[in-house]
Kinemage of the C-alpha trace (Angstrom):
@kinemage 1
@onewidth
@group {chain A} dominant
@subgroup {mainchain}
@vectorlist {calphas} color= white
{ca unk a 1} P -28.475 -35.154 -3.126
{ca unk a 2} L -29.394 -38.398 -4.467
{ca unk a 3} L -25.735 -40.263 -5.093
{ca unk a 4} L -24.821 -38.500 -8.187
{ca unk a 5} L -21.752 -36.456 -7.859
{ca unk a 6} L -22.120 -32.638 -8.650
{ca unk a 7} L -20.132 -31.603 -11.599
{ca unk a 8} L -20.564 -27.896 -11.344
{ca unk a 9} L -20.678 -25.112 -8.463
{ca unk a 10} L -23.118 -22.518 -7.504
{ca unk a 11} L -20.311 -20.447 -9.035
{ca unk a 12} L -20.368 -22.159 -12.204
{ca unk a 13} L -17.267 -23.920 -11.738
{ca unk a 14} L -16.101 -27.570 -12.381
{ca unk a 15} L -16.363 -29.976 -9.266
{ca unk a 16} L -14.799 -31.680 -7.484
{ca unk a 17} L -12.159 -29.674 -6.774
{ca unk a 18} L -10.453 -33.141 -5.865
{ca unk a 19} L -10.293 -36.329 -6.437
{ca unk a 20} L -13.324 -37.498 -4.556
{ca unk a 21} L -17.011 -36.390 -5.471
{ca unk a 22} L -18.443 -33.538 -3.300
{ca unk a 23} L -21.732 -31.867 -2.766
{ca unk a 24} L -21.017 -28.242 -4.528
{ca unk a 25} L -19.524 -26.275 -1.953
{ca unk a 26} L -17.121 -23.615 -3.042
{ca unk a 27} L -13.500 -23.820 -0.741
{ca unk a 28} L -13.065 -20.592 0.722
{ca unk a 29} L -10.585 -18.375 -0.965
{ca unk a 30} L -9.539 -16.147 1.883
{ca unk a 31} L -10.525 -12.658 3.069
{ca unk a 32} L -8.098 -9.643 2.661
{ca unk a 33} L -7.828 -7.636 5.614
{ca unk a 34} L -9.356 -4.084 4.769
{ca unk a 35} L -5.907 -2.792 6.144
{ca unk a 36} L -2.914 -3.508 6.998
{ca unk a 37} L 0.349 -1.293 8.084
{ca unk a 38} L 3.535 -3.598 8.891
{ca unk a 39} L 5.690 -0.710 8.794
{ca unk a 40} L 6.844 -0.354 12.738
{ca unk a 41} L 9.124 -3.487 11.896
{ca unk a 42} L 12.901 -3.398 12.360
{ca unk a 43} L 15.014 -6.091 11.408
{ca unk a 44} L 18.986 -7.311 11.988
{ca unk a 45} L 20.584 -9.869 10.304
{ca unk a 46} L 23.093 -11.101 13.244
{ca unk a 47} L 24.416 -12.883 14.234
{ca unk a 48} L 21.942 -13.726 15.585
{ca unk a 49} L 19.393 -12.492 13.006
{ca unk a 50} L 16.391 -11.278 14.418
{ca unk a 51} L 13.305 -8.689 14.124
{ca unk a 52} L 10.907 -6.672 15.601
{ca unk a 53} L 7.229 -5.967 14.488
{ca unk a 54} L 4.191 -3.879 15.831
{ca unk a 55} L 1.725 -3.991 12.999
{ca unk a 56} L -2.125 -2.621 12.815
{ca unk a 57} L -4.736 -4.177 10.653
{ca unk a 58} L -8.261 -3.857 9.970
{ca unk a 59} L -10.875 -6.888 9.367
{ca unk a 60} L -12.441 -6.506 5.922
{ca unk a 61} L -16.684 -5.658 5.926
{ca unk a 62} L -16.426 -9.831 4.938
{ca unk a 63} L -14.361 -11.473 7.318
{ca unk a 64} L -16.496 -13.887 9.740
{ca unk a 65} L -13.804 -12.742 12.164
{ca unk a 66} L -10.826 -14.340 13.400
{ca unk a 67} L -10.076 -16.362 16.817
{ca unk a 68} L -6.000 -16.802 16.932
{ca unk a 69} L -6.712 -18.987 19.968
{ca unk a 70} L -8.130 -22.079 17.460
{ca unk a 71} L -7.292 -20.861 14.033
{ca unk a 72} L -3.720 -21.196 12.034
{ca unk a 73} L -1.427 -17.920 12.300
{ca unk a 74} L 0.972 -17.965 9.489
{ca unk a 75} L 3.848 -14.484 9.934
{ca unk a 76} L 6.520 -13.947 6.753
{ca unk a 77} L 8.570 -11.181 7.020
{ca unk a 78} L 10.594 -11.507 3.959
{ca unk a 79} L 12.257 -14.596 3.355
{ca unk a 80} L 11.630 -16.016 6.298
{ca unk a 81} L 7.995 -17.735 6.903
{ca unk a 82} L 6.745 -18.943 10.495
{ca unk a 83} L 3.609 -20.914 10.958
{ca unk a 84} L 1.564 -22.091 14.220
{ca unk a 85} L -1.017 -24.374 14.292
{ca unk a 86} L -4.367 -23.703 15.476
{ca unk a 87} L -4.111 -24.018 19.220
{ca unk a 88} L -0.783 -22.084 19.704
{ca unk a 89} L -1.966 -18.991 21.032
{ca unk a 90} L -3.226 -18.821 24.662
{ca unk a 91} L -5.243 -15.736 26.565
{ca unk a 92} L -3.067 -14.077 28.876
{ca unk a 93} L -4.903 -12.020 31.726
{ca unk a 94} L -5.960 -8.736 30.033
{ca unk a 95} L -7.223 -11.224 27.148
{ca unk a 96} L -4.729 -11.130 24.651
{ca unk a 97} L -3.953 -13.903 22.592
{ca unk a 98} L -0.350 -14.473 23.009
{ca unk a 99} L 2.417 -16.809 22.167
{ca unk a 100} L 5.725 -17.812 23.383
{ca unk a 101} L 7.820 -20.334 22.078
{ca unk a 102} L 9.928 -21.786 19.669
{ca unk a 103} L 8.646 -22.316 15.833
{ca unk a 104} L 10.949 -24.214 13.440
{ca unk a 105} L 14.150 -22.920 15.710
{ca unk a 106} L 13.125 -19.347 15.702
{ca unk a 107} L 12.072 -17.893 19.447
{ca unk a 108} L 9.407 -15.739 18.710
{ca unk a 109} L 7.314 -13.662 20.955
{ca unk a 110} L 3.540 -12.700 19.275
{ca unk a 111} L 0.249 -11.224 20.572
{ca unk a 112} L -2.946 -9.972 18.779
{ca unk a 113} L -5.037 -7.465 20.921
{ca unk a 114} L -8.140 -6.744 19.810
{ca unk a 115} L -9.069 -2.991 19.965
{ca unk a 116} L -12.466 -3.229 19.171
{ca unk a 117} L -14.502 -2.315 15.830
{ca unk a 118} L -12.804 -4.955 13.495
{ca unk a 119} L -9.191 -3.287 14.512
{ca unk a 120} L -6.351 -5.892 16.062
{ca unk a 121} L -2.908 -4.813 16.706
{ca unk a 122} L -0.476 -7.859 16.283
{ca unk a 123} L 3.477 -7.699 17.745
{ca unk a 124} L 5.775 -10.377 17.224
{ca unk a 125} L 9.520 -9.962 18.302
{ca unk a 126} L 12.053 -13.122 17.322
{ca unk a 127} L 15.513 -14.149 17.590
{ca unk a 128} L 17.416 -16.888 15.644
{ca unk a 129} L 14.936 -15.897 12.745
{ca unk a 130} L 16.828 -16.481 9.469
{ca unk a 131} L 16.044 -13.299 7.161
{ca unk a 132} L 19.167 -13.676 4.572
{ca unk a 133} L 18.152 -12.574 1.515
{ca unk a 134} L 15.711 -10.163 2.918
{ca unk a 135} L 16.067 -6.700 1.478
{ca unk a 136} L 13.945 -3.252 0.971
{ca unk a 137} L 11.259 -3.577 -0.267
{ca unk a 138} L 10.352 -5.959 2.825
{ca unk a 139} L 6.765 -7.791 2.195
{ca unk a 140} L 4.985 -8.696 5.422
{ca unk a 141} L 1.996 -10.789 5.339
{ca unk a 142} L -0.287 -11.990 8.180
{ca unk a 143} L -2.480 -14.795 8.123
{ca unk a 144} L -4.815 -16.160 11.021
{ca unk a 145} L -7.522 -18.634 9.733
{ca unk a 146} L -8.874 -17.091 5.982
{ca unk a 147} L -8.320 -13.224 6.819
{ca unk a 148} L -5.191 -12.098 5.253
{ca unk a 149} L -3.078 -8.930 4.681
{ca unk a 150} L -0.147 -7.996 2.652
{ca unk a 151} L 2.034 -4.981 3.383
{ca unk a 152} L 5.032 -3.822 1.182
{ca unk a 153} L 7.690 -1.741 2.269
{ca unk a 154} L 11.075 -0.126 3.375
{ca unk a 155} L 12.026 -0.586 7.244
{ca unk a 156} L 15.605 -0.587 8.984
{ca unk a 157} L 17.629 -3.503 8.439
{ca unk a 158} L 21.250 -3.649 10.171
């Protein structure tokens, strides 16, 4: 690290990945979550539109771990997309993280419990969501921090 700006990775890949010079590093590219099942998730389209979700996942053999209390959660159900900044999430008294609120006009109910052994259940209920568009297959994806998962499906919409 003397001043002169690194032009390749320890990937092998051109740097900087922006404008400015860096020292190397690689960005993080995000961790799949080893599983994920989305499919206890019912939704109505309204008036007033709304849905309910009780979802299971599974931290990949990778994953550093996530904190919902201090990392970004980011919930699409379809065509709708919800995001809360890192700090949204509070422990209740069991020590669940949970939220309660209003995110871009949507009320929305959400909690991760962690059941131990890299396994989190995560429930969200909203109203005033707007899921037009939204049809079978429904894709669900779950974001907090890098860890990710993707679930595809058919669930009750009315």
């Amino acid at each position: 690290i003397d001043g002169t700006p690194v032009t390749i990775d320890q990937r092998g890949d051109p740097r900087p990945g922006g404008s400015g010079n860096d020292i190397g590093a690689f960005e993080v590219q995000g961790v799949a979550f080893a599983s994920f099942d989305a499919s206890k998730l019912r939704i109505w389209l309204g008036p007033p539109s709304s849905f309910e979700l009780k979802s299971f996942f599974t931290l990949d053999a990778t994953s550093n771990g996530i904190d919902p209390l201090n990392e970004q959660v980011t919930l699409q159900i379809g065509t709708l997309t919800l995001t809360l900044p890192a700090g949204s999430f509070h422990l209740n008294h069991p020590g669940d993280a949970v939220f309660s609120g209003v995110v871009d006009g949507v009320s929305l109910d959400a909690k991760f419990q962690n059941s131990g052994g890299g396994d989190w259940e995560f429930k969200a209920e909203a109203t005033n969501a707007d899921l037009a568009g939204t049809a079978n297959p429904v894709t669900v994806r779950l974001s907090v921090g890098d860890d990710t998962g993707t679930w595809t499906g058919n669930v009750p919409i009315n």
